[in-house]
Every structure is written in C-alpha cells, then in structure tokens.
FIDO-360483 format. One line per 4 residues: their letters; for each residue x, y, z of C-alpha. Coordinates in steps of 0.02 Angstrom, whole numbers, always signed. Each point is the difference from the previous one (the first is absolute). Layout:
<atoms>
a) X Y Z  ...
</atoms>
This chain:
<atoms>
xxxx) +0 +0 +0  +170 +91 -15  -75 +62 -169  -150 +68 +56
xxxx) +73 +107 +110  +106 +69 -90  -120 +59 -117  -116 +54 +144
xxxx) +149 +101 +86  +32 +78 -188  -185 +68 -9  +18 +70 +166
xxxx) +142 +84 -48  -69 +82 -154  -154 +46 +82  +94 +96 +158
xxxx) +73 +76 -152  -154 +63 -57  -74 +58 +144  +176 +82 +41
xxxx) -25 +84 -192  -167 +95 +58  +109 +150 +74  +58 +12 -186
xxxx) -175 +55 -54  -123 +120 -18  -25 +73 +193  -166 +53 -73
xxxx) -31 -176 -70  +39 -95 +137  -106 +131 +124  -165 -26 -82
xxxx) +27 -178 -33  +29 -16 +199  -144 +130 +56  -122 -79 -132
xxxx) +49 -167 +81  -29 +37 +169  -172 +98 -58  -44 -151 -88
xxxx) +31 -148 +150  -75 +147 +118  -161 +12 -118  -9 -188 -9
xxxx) +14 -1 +200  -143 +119 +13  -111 -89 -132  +39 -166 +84
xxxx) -42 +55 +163  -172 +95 -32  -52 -156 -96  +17 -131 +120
xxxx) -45 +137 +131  -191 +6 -106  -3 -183 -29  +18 -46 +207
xxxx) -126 +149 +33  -100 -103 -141  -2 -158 +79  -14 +85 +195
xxxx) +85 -10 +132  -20 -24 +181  -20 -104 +134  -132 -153 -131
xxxx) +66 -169 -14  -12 +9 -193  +117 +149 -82  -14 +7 -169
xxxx) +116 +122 -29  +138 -120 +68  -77 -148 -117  +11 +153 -137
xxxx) +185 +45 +36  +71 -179 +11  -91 -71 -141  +62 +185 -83
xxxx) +154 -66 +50  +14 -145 -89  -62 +65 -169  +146 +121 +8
xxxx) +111 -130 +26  -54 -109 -143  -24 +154 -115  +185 +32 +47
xxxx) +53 -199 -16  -75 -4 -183  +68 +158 -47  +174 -41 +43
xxxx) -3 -151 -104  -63 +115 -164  +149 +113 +52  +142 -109 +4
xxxx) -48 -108 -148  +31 +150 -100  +151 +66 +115  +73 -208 -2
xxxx) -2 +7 -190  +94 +167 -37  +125 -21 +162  +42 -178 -47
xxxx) -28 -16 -195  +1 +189 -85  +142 +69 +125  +179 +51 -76
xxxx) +87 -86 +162  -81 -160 -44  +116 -42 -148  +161 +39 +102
xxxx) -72 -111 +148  -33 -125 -83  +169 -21 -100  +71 -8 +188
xxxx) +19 -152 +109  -140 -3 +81  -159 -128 +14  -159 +51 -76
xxxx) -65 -28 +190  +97 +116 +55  -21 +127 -140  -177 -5 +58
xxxx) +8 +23 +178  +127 +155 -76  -157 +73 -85  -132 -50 +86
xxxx) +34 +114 +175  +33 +135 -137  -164 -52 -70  -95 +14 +179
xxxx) +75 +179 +37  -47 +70 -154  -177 -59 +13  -30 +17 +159
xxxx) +80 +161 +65  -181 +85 -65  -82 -119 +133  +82 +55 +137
xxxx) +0 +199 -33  -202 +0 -17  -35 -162 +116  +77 +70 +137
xxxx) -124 +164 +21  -115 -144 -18  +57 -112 +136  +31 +150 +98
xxxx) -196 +70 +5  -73 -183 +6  +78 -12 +162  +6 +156 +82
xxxx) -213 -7 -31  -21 -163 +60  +107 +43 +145  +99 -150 -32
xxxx) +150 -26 +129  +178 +26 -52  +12 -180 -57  -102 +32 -144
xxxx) +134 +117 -69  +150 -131 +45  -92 -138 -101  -37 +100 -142
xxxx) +181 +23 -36  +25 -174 +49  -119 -84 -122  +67 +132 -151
xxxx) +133 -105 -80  -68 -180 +9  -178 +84 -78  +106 +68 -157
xxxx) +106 -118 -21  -140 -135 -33  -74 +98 -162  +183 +57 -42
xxxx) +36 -218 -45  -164 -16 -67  +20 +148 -121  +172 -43 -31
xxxx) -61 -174 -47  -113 +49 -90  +141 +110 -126  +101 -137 -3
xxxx) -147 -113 -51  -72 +124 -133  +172 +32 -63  +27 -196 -33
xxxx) -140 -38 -91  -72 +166 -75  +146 +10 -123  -3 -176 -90
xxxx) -204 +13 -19  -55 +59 -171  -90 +158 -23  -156 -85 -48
xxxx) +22 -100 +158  +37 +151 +97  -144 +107 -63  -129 -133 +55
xxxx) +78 -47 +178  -34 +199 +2  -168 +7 -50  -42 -123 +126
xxxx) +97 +92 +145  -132 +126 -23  -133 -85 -38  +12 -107 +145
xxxx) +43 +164 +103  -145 +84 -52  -122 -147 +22  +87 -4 +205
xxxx) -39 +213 +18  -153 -33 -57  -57 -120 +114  +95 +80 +147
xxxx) -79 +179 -32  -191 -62 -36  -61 +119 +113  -117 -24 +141
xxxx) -127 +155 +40  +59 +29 +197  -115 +41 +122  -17 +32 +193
xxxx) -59 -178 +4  +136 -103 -116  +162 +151 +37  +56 -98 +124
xxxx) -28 -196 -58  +94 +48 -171  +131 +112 +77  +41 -157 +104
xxxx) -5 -136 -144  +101 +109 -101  +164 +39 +101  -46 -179 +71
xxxx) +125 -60 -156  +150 +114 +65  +18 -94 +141  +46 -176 -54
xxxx) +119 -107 +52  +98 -6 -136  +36 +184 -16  +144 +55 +67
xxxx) -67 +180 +4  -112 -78 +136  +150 -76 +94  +72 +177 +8
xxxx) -175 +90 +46  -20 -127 +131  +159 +3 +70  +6 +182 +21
xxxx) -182 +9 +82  +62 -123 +120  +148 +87 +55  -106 +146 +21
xxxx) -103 -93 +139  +161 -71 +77  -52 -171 -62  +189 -42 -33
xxxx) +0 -169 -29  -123 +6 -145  +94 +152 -47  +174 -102 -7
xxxx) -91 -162 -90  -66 +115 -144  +165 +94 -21  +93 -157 -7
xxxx) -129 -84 -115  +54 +141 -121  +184 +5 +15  +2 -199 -51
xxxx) -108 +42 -128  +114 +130 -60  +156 -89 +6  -87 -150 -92
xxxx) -58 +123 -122  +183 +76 -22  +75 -184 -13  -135 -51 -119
xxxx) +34 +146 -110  +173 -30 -2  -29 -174 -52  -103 +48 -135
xxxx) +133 +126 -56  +144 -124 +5  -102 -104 -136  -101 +138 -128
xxxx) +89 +144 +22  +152 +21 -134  -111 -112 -129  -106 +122 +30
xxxx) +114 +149 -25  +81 -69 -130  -140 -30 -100  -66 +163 +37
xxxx) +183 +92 -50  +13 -113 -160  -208 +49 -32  +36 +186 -21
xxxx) +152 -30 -160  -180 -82 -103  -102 +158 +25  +8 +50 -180
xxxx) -142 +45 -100  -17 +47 -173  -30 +174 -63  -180 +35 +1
xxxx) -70 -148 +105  -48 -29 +175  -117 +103 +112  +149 +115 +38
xxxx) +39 +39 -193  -182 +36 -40  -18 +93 +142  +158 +129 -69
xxxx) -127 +15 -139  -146 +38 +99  +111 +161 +71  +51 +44 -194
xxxx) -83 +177 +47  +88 +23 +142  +176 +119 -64  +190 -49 +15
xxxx) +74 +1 +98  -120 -30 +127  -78 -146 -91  +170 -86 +23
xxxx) +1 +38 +174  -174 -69 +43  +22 -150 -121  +171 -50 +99
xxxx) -86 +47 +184  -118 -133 -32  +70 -114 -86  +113 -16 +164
xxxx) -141 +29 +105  -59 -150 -95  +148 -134 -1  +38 +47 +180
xxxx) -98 -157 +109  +4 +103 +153  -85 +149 -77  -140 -58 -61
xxxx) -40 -142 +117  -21 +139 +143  -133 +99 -141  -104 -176 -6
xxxx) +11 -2 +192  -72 +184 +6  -136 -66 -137  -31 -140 +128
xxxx) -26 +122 +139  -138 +138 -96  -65 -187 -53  -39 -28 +198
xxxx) -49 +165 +28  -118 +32 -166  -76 -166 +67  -49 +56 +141
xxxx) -89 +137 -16  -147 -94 -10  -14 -19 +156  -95 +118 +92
xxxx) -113 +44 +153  -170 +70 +41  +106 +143 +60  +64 +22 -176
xxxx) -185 +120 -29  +68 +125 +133  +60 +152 -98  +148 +25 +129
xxxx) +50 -169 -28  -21 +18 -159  +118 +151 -7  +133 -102 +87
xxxx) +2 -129 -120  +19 +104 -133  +163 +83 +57  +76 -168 +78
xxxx) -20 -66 -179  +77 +147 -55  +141 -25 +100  +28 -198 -25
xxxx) +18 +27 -176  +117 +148 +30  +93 -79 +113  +22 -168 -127
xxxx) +67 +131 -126  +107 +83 +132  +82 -183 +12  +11 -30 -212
xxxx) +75 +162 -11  +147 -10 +153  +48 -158 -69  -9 -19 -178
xxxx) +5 +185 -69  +134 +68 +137  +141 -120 -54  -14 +50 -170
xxxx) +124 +155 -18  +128 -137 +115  -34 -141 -114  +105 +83 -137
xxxx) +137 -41 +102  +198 +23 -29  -37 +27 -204  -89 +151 +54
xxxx) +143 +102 -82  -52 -62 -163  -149 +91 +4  +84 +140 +23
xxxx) +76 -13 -167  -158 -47 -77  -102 +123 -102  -121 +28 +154
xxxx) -12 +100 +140  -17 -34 +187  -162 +113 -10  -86 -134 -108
xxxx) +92 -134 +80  -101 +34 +164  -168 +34 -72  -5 -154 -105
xxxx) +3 -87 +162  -137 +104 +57  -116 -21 -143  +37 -161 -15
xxxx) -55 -36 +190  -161 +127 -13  -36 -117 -157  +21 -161 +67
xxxx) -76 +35 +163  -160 +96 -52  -56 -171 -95  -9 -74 +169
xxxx) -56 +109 +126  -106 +103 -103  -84 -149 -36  -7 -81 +171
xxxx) -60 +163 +68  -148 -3 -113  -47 -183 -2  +3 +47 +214
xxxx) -97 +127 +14  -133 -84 -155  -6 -150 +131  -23 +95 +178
xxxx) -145 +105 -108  +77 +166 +36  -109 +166 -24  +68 +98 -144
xxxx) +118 +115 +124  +70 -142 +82  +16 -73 -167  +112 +151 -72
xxxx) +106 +15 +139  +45 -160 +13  +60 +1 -186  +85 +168 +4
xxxx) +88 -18 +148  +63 -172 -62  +47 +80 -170  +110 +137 +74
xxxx) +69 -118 +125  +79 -69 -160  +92 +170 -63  +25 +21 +187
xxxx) +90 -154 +50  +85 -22 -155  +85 +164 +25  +58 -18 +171
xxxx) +58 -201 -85  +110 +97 -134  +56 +159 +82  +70 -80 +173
xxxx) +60 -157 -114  +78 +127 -123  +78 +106 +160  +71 -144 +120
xxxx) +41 -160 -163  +102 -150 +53  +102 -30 -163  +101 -147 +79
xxxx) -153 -106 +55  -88 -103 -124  -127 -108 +102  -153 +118 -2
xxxx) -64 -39 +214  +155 +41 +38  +1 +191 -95  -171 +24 +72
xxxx) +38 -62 +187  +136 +142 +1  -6 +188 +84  -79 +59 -169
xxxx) -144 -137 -2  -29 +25 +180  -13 +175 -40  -108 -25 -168
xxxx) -131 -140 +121  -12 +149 +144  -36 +148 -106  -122 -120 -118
xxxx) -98 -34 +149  -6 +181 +83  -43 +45 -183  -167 -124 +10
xxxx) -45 +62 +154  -10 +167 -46  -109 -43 -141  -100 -90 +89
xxxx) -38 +88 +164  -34 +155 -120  -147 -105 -79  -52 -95 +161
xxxx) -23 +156 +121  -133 +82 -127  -89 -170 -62  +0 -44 +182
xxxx) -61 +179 +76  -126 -44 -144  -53 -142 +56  -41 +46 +176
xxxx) -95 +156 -44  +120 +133 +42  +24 +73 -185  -190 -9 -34
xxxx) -4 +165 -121  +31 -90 -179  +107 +178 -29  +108 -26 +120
xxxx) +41 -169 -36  +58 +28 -166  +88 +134 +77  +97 -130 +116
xxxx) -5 -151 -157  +96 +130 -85  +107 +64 +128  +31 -219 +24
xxxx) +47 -17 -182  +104 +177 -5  +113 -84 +133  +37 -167 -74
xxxx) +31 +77 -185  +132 +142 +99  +70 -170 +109  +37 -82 -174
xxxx) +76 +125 -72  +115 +44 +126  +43 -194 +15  +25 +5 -188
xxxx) +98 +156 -37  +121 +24 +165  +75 -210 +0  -3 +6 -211
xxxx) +104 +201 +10  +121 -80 +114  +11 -189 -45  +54 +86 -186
xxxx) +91 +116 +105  +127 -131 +61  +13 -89 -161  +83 +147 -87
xxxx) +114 +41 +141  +48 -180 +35  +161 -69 -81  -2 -177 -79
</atoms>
C-alpha cells in the first residue's frame, strides 16, 4: 500500500499548494467568494431552522404521549438521508469516470508499477473528496438546525460526524462500480444495441415515476395514513441511509449501544464495499480503459454524415467564424461522455418533477396557495437552469485550454469569442426551460398573470444566467484544467453558483411579494397592482442586465490584458 500513499501524500501536497496559491489572487475575488459563502451556509442555517421550527409547531408539542412533530422530524430525517445516499451515487459515477478514465494523470499512473487495486484506492479517496466536499458545506447547517430544534443532546452532533465517512463511502464503491461496469461493456456494444438498451432505460424509468407519482388527493382524513406508508419505504433494512439515520437518533437519546451496533454495521459495510470495488477493479478496469483509449483513434466520420455533420448544416445561417465555434463547442460537448450524461441526468430530474405536478390538493383552489405555487415553480425551474448554466456554459471560455493562443492569431476577436458562448447558451437553454416553464404552468392551470410571469421571468433568467456563466468564466478561466467539474468546482464556479442564485432570488422575491400581497388582498386596487407587476418586472429586467453587462465588460476585460 506503499503506492497508494504515495500518491495520496502527492495530492496533498499539490492541494496545500493550492490553497497556499489563494494569497496570489484577486483580494476582491477571494472576499466575495468567502462573504457569499458564509451568507450562503448562514441562509441555509436560517431556512433549515424555521422549517423544522414550523414542522414541530405542525405536529405540536407538549406534554401528549403521541408527538407528531417528532414522528415528522425523524421520518424527515431519514428521507434526507436517502435523498443524500442516492445522490452521492449519481455524483461519483460521473466524478469515478473522469478521475479514473478521462484524467491526464491516469496515463502516467498507469505506465508506473503499481496494481490496478491500488491505482483505485489512489483515485477513489480523490473521487470521495471531490464529490462529497458539497455534502458537508450545506449538510452541516442542516445537521446543525435539526438538532439545535429538537433539542437533541451533544451526542447528536458527535455521531453525525461519526457516521459521515462510512455513509459516503458506501455510494462512492457503488458509483465507482458502476463506471467501471459501464465503461467495460458500453464500448464493445453496437450502436444499434446501445440505442435500444437506452430506450428501455427510459422507458422502464418512466413507467417506475409514473407509478410512484400517481397521486393520491390528501385529506385531513388519509394526510396522515399516506404520509406514513410513503416514508414507510425509507426506512428499510437494507438501506444504509437508514443505518446512519438510526444510528444518529440513537446517540441522540444516549442509547449507545444501538448507536455503536449501527455505526459498526456501516463501517463493515464500507470496507466490504471498498474491498469489493477493488476486486472488481483488479479484473475490468485496464480492459476497460484500454478499450475505451483505443475506441476514441475509430471516431472518424465521413464528410457530410452523422447527426453531428448534418447538424453543421442545420447552422449554415449562422456566420464564420462563429459557426465554427459553435459547430466545434458541440461537437465536444457531444463526444465528451461526462458532459452529456450529467444533461440526461438533469432531463431525468425536470422528468420527476414535470411528473409530478399532477399531484395536487384541495388546498390547491386557495388563491394564496395558488400564488405560492406559482413562484416556487418559478423558482425550481430557475434554479435547474442556474445548475445547466454553472456547469456546462461556465467551463466553456476554460475549455479552450493551453491552445488558447491560437485563437489569438485567428481572424477573430475575443469580443465574439465570448458572446458566441453566450448566444450559444441563451440558445440552447431557452429550448428547455422556456419550454418546461410553459408545459408547468399549462399543467398547474395558472391564471393568465401567473402564466406570463412564470414565462418571462424564466426567459430572462436565460440572458441572465448565461451572462454571469460567460462573464465570470471569461474573467477568472482555468487554461491548464481540462476535466470540466473540476473548472467549475474552482473559486470562479463557486463564484458563478453564488451570484446565479442571489440573481434568482432577486427575480423571484420581486414577483412573489406583489403576486403574494395580491393574493391576500392587500393590493386590491387593479391600478395599483399593475403599478407593483410593473415595478416586479422593472427589477428583474434591470437585475439581468446588470448580471449581463458588468461579468461580460470584465470577463472580455481580462482576456485582452491576459498574456498567453
């Protein structure tokens, strides 16, 4: 195991490097990156806290034998946990395949002495740091509010922390088989083959949300009954989520024995897990790689056949050089597996979420409610382009890498360098979210002003975010990374997520406050609410174009002044 630490010690090294490098930027970079930070885990601390404050006051408290807020909070608990547990295993399938398969160092590890074990054990806790340091930044406010409103004793803190690493470890060796696994067979399947085994992904996927998500009109009389059969399925025995959740709530009643059999159920499973992955690794992984390396020398396509040939036709009226710019941004886009396997996931998620909105209450006729629907939808889907935007369109400018210089010399100018990538992400964006945010709003029967806010806030949102993607891309690139998580999960991309969401909110409180005053009756003159409607929309067109003209002057800025 020699090996593995020395590789270990060597990414330790690099990153104290890193962190040491921070003095060597922007002060004013590395200020609102740190206050924005500490706004954010604060605002997530205050949300968490008011929520689980209204769901105990919800279920009452007191001195009754039966608390339903506590049955609320530690079946809310679990859910969290599994949400968590099944995100993690999403994550670091896509983080396993780029960190093990798509990353420079692999070649030059591999031509090393060293078993393909350990190579993975190498990778993998670089793997689990890199998709899990998110977790612990936003769980924590989490954790923090859970138990400080439950008035949970200090334990519950200690065995939070404690049951941390086993619980993302577990989905770190399932996702990591799961690469390895997709990796092995994926490549030597034909594309007939492969288009079918696709088609029956979703199929199958689809038939599952929809049985899932048939809704069931709640009630005063069947709330409770269905809330209990439904988070009834977190709680199995085969979950480790449920392991964790169980553990911790144990510890938090002093019940340490339980406590200590749950934690140690899930450090054996983890280990096995980490073995068994290993195992795998030692058999499919270099067939797997190799195959994979020896794949991309056979991509070669004719002139003026394939999707991605017709499609340079489609974009004939599009001028040079900017057609040659989107053509090749695509066509990478396209031919990069770790791209465009994260779009399908985001397709799966506004799958889950168009399929539910189906299902609705009685309460659903209130107008308030009503009102509060509209705007959450508003900002889901704002949100979910927030996300497409910070990690597909920010990396673009970066993604040039070190032949950046040639476009310098190239009959083109940095000017339409950066607003190609604009246009191309208000394009390709608007054909989603424009149309999610109408086929929304058609299915939750909005009134006609709910209706037209929805869809121009969401179309802004596009120029908006796509802006603040390009300009602060533009202004802080990373020309000597080429694995696109790792360009976003930078100062820049942490900058580019923070901004994107202070942007949404300010869209979206603007519209909320007057639908909502509204909705209550306290703008009842029809003058003065288009008044305050227009005062709403005056605000979010004046947010976007700040966000679009300040980040694109400066991001174009830095690429003139910057020497390649």
């Amino acid at each position: 195991m020699n090996q593995v630490w020395v590789v270990i010690l060597a990414k330790l090294r690099i990153a104290r490097h890193e962190i040491a490098g921070v003095r060597n930027e922007s002060k004013l970079k590395v200020s609102v990156i740190t206050v924005a930070a500490l706004l954010l885990w604060l605002g997530a601390f205050i949300f968490f806290r008011q929520g689980f404050r209204w769901i105990m006051l919800f279920g009452g408290r007191g001195g009754a034998d039966f608390n339903f807020g506590d049955l609320l909070m530690s079946r809310l608990l679990s859910i969290l946990t599994l949400a968590i547990f099944l995100l993690l295993i999403f994550s670091n399938i896509l983080v396993a395949f780029s960190t093990m398969y798509r990353s420079r160092e692999v070649v030059y590890l591999l031509q090393g002495p060293i078993r393909y074990d350990h190579f993975f054990y190498a990778r993998f806790f670089e793997c689990v740091a890199f998709s899990s340091w998110s977790l612990a930044f936003l769980g924590s406010p989490l954790m923090l509010a859970y138990g400080l409103v439950t008035e949970a004793s200090p334990m519950f803190f200690v065995a939070s922390l404690a049951f941390f690493i086993p619980l993302i470890i577990i989905p770190a060796c399932i996702g990591a088989i799961a690469a390895m696994v997709l990796v092995y067979v994926f490549p030597r399947l034909n594309l007939r083959a492969l288009v079918a085994l696709a088609a029956l992904a979703v199929f199958l996927f689809f038939l599952y949300i929809r049985h899932v998500l048939r809704g069931t009109q709640l009630s005063e009389d069947t709330i409770l009954p269905v809330f209990l059969e439904a988070t009834g399925r977190t709680q199995s025995w085969a979950l480790p989520s449920h392991w964790a959740s169980t553990g911790v709530l144990a510890a938090a009643r002093y019940q340490f024995q339980e406590s200590l059999f749950w934690f140690l159920l899930l450090v054996s499973t983890a280990l096995v897990s980490l073995m068994f992955a290993a195992w795998i690794a030692q058999r499919i992984f270099f067939p797997g790689f190799s195959y994979l390396a020896g794949q991309d020398k056979q991509r070669i396509r004719p002139l003026h056949k394939g999707l991605l040939n017709r499609m340079e036709r489609w974009l004939a009226f599009v001028p040079n050089p900017m057609h040659a710019l989107t053509v090749k941004d695509v066509k990478l886009f396209w031919r990069d597996p770790t791209q465009w396997s994260q779009f399908v996931i985001f397709f799966g998620i506004m799958a889950i979420y168009i399929a539910n909105l189906r299902n609705t209450s009685r309460h659903y006729e209130d107008e308030m409610w009503r009102s509060w629907i509209a705007c959450l939808n508003v900002g889901s889907v704002t949100l979910i382009l927030a996300t497409l935007t910070s990690r597909f369109v920010f990396p673009l400018v970066s993604l040039e890498g070190r032949r950046f210089w040639i476009i310098g010399l190239a009959p083109l100018t940095f000017r339409n360098l950066v607003w190609q990538k604009f246009w191309l992400s208000v394009t390709t964006t608007s054909l989603f979210t424009i149309g999610l945010a109408v086929l929304s709003a058609h299915m939750l029967r909005l009134e006609p002003v709910y209706f037209w806010m929805t869809v121009y806030s969401v179309t802004i949102a596009n120029f908006g975010l796509a802006g603040l993607a390009v300009g602060l891309g533009a202004l802080y690139p990373n020309f000597k990374e080429d694995n696109p998580a790792r360009i976003v999960s930078g100062l820049g991309g942490t900058l580019n997520l923070l901004v994107s969401v202070g942007y949404i909110s300010v869209v979206v409180a603007a519209q909320t406050f007057v639908l909502q005053y509204r909705a209550i009756g306290r703008i009842a003159n029809p003058e003065w609410f288009r008044y305050a409607l227009s005062g709403a929309v005056a605000v979010g067109a004046a947010a976007t174009l700040l966000c679009v003209a300040m980040p694109m002057y400066f991001g174009l800025r830095n690429l003139r002044d910057m020497e390649y």
